[in-house]
C-alpha positions, -999 to 999 in steps of 0.1 A, spaced: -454 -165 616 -436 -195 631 -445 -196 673 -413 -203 692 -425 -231 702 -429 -241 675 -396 -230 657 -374 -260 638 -345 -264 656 -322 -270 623 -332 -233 618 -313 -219 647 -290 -243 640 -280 -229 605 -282 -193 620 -256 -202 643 -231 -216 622 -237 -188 596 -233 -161 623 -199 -181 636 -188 -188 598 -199 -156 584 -213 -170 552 -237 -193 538 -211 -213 524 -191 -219 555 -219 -228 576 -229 -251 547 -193 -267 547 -197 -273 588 -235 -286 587 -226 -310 559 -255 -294 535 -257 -277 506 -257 -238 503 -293 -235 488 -307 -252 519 -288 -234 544 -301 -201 524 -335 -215 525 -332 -219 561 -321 -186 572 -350 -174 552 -373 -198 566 -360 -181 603 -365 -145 595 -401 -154 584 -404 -169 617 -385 -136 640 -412 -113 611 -376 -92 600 -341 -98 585 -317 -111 602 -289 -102 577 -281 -75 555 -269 -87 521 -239 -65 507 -214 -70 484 -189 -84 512 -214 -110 523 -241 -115 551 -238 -85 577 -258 -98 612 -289 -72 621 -291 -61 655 -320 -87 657 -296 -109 649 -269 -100 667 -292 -96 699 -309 -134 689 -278 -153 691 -264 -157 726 -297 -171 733 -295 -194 702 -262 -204 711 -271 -212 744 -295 -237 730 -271 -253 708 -249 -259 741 -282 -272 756 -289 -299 731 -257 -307 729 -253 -315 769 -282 -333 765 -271 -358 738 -240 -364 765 -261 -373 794 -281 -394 766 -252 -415 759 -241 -395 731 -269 -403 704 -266 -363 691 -231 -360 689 -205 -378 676 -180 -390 696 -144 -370 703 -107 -383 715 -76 -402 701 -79 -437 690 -43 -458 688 -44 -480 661 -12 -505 651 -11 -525 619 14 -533 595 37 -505 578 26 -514 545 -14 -515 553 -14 -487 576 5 -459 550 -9 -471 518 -48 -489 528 -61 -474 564 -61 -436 556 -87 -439 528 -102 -468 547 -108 -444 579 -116 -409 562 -154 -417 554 -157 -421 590 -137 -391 604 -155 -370 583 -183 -379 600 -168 -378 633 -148 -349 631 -139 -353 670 -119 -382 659 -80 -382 663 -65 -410 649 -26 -421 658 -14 -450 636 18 -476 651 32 -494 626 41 -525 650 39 -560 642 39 -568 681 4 -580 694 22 -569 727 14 -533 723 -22 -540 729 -15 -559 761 10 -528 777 -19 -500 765 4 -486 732 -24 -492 713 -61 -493 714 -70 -519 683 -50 -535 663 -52 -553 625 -29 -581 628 -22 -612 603 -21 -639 631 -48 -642 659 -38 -634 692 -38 -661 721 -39 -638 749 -70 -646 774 -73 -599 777 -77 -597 737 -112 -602 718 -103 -604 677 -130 -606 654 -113 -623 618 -122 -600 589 -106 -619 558 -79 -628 546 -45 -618 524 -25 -641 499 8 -644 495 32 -646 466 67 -642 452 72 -614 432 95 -597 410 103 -570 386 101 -579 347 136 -564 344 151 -583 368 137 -614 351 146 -607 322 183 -604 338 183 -633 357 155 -655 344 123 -672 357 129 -695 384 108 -729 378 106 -740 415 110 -731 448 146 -751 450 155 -731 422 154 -696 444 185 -704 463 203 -696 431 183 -662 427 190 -628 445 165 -622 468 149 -595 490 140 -600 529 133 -594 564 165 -582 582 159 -588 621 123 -586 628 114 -620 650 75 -614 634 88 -621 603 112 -650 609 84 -670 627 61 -665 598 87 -678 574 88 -710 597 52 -713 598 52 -710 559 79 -735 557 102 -710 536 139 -721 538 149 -691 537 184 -697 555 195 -710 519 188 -680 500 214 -655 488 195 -625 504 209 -595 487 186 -566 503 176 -568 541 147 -548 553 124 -545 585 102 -523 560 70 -537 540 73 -505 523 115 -508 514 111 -544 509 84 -533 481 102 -508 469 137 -530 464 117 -559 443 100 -528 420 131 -511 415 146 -545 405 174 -557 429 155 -590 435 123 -618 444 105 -612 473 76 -619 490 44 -593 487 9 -596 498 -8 -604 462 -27 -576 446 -43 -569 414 -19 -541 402 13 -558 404 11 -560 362 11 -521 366 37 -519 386 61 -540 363 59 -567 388 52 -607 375 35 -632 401 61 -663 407 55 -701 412 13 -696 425 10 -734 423 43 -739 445 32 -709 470 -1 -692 477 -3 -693 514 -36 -673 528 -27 -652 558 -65 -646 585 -62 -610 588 -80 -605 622 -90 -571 640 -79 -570 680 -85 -550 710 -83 -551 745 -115 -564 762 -119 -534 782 -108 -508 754 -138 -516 736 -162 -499 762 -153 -465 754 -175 -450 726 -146 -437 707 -130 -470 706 -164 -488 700 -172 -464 670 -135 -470 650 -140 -509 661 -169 -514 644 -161 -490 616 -133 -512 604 -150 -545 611 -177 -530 584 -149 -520 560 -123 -545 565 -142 -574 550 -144 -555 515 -110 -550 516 -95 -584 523 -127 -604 503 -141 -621 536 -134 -647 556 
């Protein structure tokens, strides 16, 4: 028989969960193991007390009185260890409270949930709140914690670290070409319908960075919306400009004038000099400054 002192702590650890969850399964589900080693581990416990700790019936694990008698004390210990990895500096637990990420609308619905779920299954204390902004403002009044911006910020508070980059193209659907024809240069737009930006000042200034004359074009659907602006040149009503990506062919969608236009955009990840203390901050930080690179190929 197993002393106390001598007892493995991941033993009381699955006998708590399976006494809060009720079944081996559950408690498997919560400690992120399989059910065969959470069985084994209760087992491995009642060798250790010298009785059962469960009755197995047809409707699952019943506690004992040992059992039942066994885990206020148990639980008490969990509570202990888990104060003591606070006053460590958190190295037992995993770190809890909302982090306020803005991005773009586009790469924040469609590319940061299944960027961020690896790492709030592992933090499960994680809320996250995405604000699809293209204002590097929010970070300076607080509306945000970190942002993933596509031009670095010039604000003395900010710290950015630049995690690749995104091309640019003119796109557009194979039927509308095949109504209207290929354009052959960028002159040759002006007498194309085309999709845009409606009022966003974000937008405008990038088009006079990227030298786009896009006062000459006939714009024929205005949006403020990645996501509308997308779905306008896939349904058809016209060119536009999308971030470049492999499965435009899938989509019915044809790559337009690459020699003329292929700007590359430095994505870069932001946050507040002082946001960056806090360890929930610090954790999503550095979780997308891992991921982000993959994503956008580099620098």
């Amino acid at each position: 028989m197993t002393t106390p002192g001598h007892l493995d702590w991941s033993l009381l650890q699955a006998f708590v969960a399976v006494m809060r969850d009720g079944s081996l399964s559950a408690a498997a589900l919560k400690l992120r193991l399989t059910q065969p080693t959470v069985g084994r581990q209760i087992r491995a416990l009642e060798e250790a007390v010298g009785e059962a700790l469960f009755d197995r019936t047809p409707q699952g694990l019943r506690p004992t009185d040992r059992a039942t008698a066994l885990f206020d004390h148990a639980a008490a210990l969990e509570q202990a260890a888990q104060a003591l990895g606070t006053a460590m500096g958190g190295k037992l637990d995993s770190p809890t409270g909302t982090v306020r990420i803005t991005t773009s609308e586009s790469f924040g619905v469609e590319r940061l949930p299944g960027l961020l779920q690896p790492f709030m299954e592992a933090n499960p204390g994680i809320t996250i709140e995405m604000l699809a902004s293209t204002q590097v403002e929010n970070l300076l009044r607080r509306d945000a914690d970190i942002a993933i911006r596509f031009a670095r910020p010039e604000q003395p508070d900010l710290v950015a670290r630049q995690v690749g980059t995104m091309e640019l193209g003119f796109f557009a659907a194979e039927s509308y070409l095949t109504r209207y024809g290929v354009p052959e240069t960028l002159a040759e737009l002006r007498n194309h319908r085309m999709v845009g930006f409606d009022r966003d000042p974000f937008a405008r200034r990038a088009a006079e960075r990227l030298a786009l004359p896009v006062e000459t074009w006939r714009a024929v659907y205005r949006s403020d919306s990645m996501i509308g602006q997308h779905t306008a040149v896939r349904a058809g009503l016209g060119i536009g400009v999308m971030h470049a990506h492999r499965d435009a062919p899938a989509q019915g969608l044809r790559r337009l004038l690459t020699a003329e236009f292929a700007p590359k955009q430095p994505i870069w990840l932001v946050a507040h000099a002082d946001v960056r203390q806090g360890r929930r901050f610090r954790a999503v930080f550095d979780h997308l400054a891992a991921v982000l690179p993959a994503e956008f190929g580099g620098r």
